[in-house]
PAMAR-872373 format. One line per 5 residues: their letters; for each residue x, y, z of C-alpha. Coordinates in steps of 0.5 Angstrom, whole numbers, padded with zeros to 4 digits. Layout:
BEGIN
a) X:Y:Z | ...
***
This chain:
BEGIN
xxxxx) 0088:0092:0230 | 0081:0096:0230 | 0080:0104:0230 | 0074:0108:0230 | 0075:0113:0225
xxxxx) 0071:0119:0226 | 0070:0120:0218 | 0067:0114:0216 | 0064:0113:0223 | 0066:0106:0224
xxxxx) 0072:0101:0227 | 0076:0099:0221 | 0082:0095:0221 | 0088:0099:0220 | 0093:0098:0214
xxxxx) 0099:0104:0215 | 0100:0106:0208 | 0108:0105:0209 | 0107:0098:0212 | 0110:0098:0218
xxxxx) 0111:0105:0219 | 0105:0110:0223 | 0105:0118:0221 | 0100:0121:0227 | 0100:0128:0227
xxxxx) 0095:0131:0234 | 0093:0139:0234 | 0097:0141:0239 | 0096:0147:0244 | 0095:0155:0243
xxxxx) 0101:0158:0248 | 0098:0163:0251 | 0096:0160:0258 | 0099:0154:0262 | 0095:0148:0260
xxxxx) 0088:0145:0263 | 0085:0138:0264 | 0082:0137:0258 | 0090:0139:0254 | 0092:0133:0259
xxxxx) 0086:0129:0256 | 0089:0129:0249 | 0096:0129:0251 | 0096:0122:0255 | 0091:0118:0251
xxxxx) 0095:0120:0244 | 0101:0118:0249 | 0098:0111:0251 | 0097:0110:0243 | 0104:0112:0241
xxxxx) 0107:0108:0245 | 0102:0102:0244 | 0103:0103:0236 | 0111:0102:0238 | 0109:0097:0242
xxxxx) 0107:0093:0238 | 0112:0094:0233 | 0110:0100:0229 | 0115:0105:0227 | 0111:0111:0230
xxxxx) 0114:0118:0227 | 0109:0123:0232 | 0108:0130:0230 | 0104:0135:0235 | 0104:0142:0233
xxxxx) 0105:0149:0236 | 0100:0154:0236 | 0105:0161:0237 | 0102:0166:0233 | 0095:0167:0235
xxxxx) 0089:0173:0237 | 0090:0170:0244 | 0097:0171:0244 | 0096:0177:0242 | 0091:0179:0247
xxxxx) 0095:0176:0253 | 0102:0178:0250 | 0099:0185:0250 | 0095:0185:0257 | 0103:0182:0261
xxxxx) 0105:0187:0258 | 0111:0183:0254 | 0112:0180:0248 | 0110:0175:0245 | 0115:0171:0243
xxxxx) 0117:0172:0252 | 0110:0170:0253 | 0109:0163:0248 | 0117:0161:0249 | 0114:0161:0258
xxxxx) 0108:0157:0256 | 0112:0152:0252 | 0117:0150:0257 | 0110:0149:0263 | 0107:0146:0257
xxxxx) 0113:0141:0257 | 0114:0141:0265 | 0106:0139:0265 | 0107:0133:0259 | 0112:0131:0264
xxxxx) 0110:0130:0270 | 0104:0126:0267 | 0109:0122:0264 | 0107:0124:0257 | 0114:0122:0252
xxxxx) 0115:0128:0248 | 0113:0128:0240 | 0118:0126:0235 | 0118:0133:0232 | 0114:0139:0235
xxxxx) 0113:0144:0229 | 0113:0151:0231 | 0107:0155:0227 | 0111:0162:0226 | 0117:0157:0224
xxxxx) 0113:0155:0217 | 0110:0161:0215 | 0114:0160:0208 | 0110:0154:0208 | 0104:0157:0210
xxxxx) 0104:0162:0204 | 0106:0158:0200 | 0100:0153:0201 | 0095:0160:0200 | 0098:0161:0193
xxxxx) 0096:0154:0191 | 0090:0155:0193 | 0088:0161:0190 | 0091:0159:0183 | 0086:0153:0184
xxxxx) 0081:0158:0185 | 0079:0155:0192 | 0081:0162:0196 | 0081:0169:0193 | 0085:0175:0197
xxxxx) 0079:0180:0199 | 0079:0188:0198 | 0082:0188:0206 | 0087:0186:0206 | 0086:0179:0208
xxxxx) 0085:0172:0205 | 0078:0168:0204 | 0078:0159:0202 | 0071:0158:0198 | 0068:0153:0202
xxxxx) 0063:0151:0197 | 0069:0151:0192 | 0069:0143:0197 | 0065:0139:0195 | 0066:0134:0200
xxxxx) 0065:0141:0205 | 0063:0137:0212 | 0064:0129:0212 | 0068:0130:0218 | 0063:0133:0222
xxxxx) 0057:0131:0218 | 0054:0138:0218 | 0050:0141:0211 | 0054:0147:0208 | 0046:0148:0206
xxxxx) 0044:0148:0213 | 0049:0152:0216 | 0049:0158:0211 | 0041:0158:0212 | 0043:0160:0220
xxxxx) 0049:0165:0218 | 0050:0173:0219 | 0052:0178:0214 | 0055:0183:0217 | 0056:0190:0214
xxxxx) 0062:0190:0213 | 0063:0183:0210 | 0068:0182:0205 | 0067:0174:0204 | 0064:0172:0198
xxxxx) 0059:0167:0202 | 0059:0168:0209 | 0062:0161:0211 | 0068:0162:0207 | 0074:0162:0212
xxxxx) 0080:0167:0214 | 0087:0163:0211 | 0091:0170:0212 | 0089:0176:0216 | 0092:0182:0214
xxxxx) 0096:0186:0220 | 0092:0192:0224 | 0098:0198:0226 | 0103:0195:0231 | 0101:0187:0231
xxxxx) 0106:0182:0229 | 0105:0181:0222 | 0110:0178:0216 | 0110:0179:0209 | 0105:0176:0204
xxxxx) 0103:0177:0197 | 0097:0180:0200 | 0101:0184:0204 | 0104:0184:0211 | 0099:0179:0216
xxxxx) 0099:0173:0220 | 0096:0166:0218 | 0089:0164:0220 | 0089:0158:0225 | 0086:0152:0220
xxxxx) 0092:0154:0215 | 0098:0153:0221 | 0096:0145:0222 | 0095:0144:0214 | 0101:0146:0212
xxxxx) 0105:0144:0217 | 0102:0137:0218 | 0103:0136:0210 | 0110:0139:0211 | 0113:0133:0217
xxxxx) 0108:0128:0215 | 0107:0128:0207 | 0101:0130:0203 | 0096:0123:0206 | 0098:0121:0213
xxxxx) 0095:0115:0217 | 0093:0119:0223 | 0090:0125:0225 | 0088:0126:0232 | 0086:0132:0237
xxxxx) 0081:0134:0242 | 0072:0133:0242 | 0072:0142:0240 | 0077:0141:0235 | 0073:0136:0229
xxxxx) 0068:0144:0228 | 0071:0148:0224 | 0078:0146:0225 | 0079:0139:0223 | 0074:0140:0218
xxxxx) 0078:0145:0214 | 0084:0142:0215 | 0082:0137:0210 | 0079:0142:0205 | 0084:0146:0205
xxxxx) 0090:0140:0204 | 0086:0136:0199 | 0085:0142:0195 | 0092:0145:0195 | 0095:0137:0194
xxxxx) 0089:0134:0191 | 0090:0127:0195 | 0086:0124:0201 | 0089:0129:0207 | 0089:0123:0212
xxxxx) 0087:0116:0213 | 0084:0115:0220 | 0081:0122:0224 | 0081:0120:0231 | 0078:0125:0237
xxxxx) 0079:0123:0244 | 0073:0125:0249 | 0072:0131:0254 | 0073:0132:0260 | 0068:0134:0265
xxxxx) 0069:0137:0272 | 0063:0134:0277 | 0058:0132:0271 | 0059:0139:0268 | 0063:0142:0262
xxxxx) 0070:0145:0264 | 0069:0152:0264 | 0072:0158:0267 | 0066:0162:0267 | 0063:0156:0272
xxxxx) 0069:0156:0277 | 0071:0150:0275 | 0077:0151:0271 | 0084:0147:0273 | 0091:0148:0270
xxxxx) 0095:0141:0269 | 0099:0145:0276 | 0093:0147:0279 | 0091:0139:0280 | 0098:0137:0280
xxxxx) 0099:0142:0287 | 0094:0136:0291 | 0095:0130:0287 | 0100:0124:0285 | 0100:0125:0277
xxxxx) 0101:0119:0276 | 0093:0119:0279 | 0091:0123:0274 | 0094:0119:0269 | 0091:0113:0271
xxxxx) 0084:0118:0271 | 0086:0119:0264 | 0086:0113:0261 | 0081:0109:0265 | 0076:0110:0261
xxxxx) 0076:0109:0254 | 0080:0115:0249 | 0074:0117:0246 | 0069:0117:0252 | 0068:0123:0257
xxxxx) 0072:0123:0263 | 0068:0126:0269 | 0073:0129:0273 | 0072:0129:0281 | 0074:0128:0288
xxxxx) 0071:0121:0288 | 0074:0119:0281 | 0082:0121:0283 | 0080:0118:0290 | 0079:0111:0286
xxxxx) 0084:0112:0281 | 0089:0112:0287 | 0086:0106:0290 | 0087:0101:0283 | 0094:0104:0283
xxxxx) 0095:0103:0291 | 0092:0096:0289 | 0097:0094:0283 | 0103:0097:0288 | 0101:0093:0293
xxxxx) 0102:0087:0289 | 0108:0089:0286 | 0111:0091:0293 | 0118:0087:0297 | 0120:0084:0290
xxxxx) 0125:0086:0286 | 0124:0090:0281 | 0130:0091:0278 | 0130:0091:0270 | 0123:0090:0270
xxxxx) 0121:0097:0266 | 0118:0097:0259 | 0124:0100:0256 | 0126:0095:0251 | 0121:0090:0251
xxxxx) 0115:0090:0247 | 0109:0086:0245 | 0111:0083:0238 | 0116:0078:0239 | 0117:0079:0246
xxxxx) 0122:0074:0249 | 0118:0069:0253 | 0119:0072:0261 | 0122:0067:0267 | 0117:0062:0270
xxxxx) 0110:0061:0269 | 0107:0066:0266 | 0103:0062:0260 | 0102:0069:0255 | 0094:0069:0257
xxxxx) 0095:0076:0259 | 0099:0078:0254 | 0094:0076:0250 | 0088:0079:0252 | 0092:0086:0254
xxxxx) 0093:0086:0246 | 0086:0083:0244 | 0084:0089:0249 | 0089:0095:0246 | 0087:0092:0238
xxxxx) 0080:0094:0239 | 0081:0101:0239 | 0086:0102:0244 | 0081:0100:0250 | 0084:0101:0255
xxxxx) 0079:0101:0260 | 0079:0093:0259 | 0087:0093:0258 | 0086:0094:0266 | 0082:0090:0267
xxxxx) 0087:0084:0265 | 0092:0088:0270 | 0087:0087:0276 | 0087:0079:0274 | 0094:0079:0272
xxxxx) 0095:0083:0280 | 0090:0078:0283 | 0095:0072:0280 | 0101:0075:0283 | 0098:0076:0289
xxxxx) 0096:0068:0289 | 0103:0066:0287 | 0107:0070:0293 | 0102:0066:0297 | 0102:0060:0294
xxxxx) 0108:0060:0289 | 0113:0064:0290 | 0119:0062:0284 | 0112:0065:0280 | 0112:0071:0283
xxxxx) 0118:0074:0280 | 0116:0073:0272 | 0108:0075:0274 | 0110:0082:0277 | 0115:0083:0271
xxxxx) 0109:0082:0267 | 0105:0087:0270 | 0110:0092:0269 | 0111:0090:0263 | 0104:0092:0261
xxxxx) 0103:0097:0265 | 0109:0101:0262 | 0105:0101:0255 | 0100:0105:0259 | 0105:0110:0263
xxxxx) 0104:0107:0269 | 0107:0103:0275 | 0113:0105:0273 | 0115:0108:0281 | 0118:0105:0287
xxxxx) 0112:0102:0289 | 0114:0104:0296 | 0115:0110:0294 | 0109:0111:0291 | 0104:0109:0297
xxxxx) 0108:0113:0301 | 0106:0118:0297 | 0113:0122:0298 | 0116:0123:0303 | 0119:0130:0302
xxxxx) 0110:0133:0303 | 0109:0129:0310 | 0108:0132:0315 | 0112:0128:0320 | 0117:0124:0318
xxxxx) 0118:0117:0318 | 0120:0114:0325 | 0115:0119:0328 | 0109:0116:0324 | 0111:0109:0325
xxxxx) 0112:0111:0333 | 0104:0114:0334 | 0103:0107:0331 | 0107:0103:0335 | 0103:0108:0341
xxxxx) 0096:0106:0337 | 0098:0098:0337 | 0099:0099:0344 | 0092:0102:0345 | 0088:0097:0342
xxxxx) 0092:0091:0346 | 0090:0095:0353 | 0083:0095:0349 | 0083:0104:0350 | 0080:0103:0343
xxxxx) 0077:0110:0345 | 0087:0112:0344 | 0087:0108:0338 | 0082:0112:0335 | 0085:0119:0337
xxxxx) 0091:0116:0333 | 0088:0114:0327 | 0085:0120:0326 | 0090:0125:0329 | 0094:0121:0323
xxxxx) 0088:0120:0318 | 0087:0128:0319 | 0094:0129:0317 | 0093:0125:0310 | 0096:0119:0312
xxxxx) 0091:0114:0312 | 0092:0107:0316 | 0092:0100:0314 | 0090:0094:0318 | 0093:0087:0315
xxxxx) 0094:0080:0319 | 0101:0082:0318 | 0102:0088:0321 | 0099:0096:0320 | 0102:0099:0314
xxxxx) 0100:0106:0312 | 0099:0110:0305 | 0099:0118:0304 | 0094:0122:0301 | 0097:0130:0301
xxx) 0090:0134:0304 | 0087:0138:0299 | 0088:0146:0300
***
């Protein structure tokens, strides 16, 4: 297995430090909103890696944080006019709403930030007996950037460099203006707890070291996150922990890529700014699912109505395959790629192959479906021309798809879309399409066209086969 490691900007074979066990740690969400596209960007492609690491017969301890103490906490907190921890405990529960919706499996441990302050502190206190961070006359506590000599591999930047294009403020109080805040001293009525230094709160890049450290040990195989996140955050991680426990911090550094909405960066200020809800309101999530994972974890995704309207399409595609047959016990649970018992029928493991070949070679998932859309063509070959096949292709491409968090539905449940949104009910559709079938036999195409449009309009879009018409429903937007 092959994982590009951001740090050392190559692929590189992955060796676990505890043979046979896997330590990821993933910056998780600051809960002072619902979360967005690009939370779910994260959420799915480290969701895919976990479950593919396990898959492969890793025993995966997968731990992402929580960020419950924060100046945006505060400013919003005080904005609803309650408190905070009423405003982080509801951005919690959406957050695991969403996640689930999205078929995203939860972390083995979701550390809290202000249930390890004890940790906190004491990972300042080492710091600063090693000289690497000092307490500042305000009340707050600074870490010596070029205290590090290693300051700046993770994202490739120059400490010289940046200290050129710095602004001192008046009222500094850093020994050097790229010094960054490890704990801020409380201002009247904020939340704030004892320190050394007096009663304050931690700075972000403090939180995820010291908890990451706590659940995963001093070095740990993987440490992943967002694309904005490698900048300072990720950067300081490491020179806080190296410094306090005097080990490498984390083997592999991975970053997934950003999500963009119509080519352009996801902002609020361009209006064009979704919550995981927002989407989710108009789409089927295991559309968007399948947009996520689409393209490669590190790639940017483009986030469009075109580009769900094609991931519903695939999806339709392998659904269809897997419709009309028995798909009882055909679920990933239990299964796995290493060591998997052979399967009834003809299926001859090159899928399997090539499905792990593709996921080896850094989780490439955009080639993993493309096994699947073969592996679908195959089944559609069978049911025609080998039906004793059928059963073990369909189980196979169940089987694989469920290492991605997909075709997991009822397969007609999900071309139907679910018939608690549609707009007529069942036997109301298929009579229009009846009236429709009866139109074209007496060639009053002009009547099977108001119909089909009538329907289409409705979201319920048609679909012509030699053995019969079949129909899918696509919720309209609005």
């Amino acid at each position: 297995m092959q994982i590009y490691n951001t740090l050392t900007r190559r692929k590189e074979p992955f060796t676990p430090i505890e043979p046979g066990k896997v330590r990821m740690y993933v910056c998780g969400m600051t809960v002072y909103d619902f979360c967005h596209l690009g939370h779910a960007r994260v959420m799915v492609a480290f969701d895919v890696i976990t479950r593919y690491l396990r898959a492969r017969g890793y025993d995966v301890t997968y731990v992402r944080n929580v960020t419950d103490i924060d100046d945006k906490i505060l400013r919003r907190a005080e904005e609803n006019g309650e408190s905070i921890s009423s405003l982080t405990e509801r951005m919690i529960e959406a957050m695991h709403e969403d996640e689930a919706r999205l078929g995203v499996l939860p972390p083995d441990r979701e550390p809290r930030a202000t249930r390890h302050i004890g940790e906190i502190i004491a990972m300042i206190e080492t710091l600063i007996a090693k000289g690497y961070a000092y307490a500042a006359d305000n009340g707050d506590v600074y870490y010596r950037v070029r205290r590090f000599a290693r300051y700046g591999r993770l994202s490739n930047r120059d400490p010289d460099e940046m200290r050129s294009g710095a602004r001192i403020e008046v009222d500094e109080h850093k020994e050097d203006p790229l010094d960054f805040v490890l704990w801020k001293a409380a201002k009247p009525g904020e939340a704030s707890w004892p320190s050394p230094w007096g009663d304050g709160r931690p700075g972000w890049h403090i939180e995820c070291s010291a908890m990451s450290t706590c659940c995963l040990g001093e070095t740990f195989d993987i440490h992943g996150g967002g694309p904005d996140l490698m900048f300072p955050h990720h950067e300081n991680e490491i020179a806080q922990s190296e410094a306090a426990t005097g080990h490498a911090y984390v083997h592999t550094w991975m970053h997934a890529g950003a999500v963009r909405v119509n080519h352009e960066k996801m902002s609020k200020s361009l209006g064009n700014f979704f919550t995981i809800r927002e989407v989710l309101e108009h789409h089927d999530p295991e559309v968007v699912r399948y947009l996520l994972v689409a393209s490669h974890y590190r790639s940017p995704i483009n986030y469009a109505p075109e580009s769900l309207a094609e991931a519903r399409k695939s999806l339709e595609r392998f659904y269809n395959s897997l419709e009309g047959l028995s798909l009882e016990g055909l679920s990933l649970e239990g299964l796995s790629l290493a060591g998997s018992e052979p399967l009834e029928g003809e299926v001859d493991g090159r899928f399997d192959a090539r499905f792990t070949a593709a996921m080896d070679d850094d989780f490439n998932t955009a080639e993993a479906l493309s096994v699947l859309f073969d592996l679908a063509r195959e089944l559609n070959r069978a049911r025609k021309e080998a039906p004793e096949q059928a059963p073990a292709l369909a189980a196979e491409l169940r089987r694989l798809g469920g290492i991605l968090g997909l075709l997991q539905q009822d397969p007609v449940a999900f071309l139907k879309g679910g018939a608690g949104d549609l707009p007529l009910s069942e036997a109301e559709i298929q009579a229009k399409i009846d009236a429709r079938a009866a139109a074209k036999k007496a060639k009053d195409f002009a009547a099977a066209d108001a119909i089909r449009d009538e329907l289409a309009a409705l979201g319920i879009i048609l679909k012509d086969a030699r053995e019969g018409t079949s129909w899918v429903f696509e919720k309209p937007e609005g």
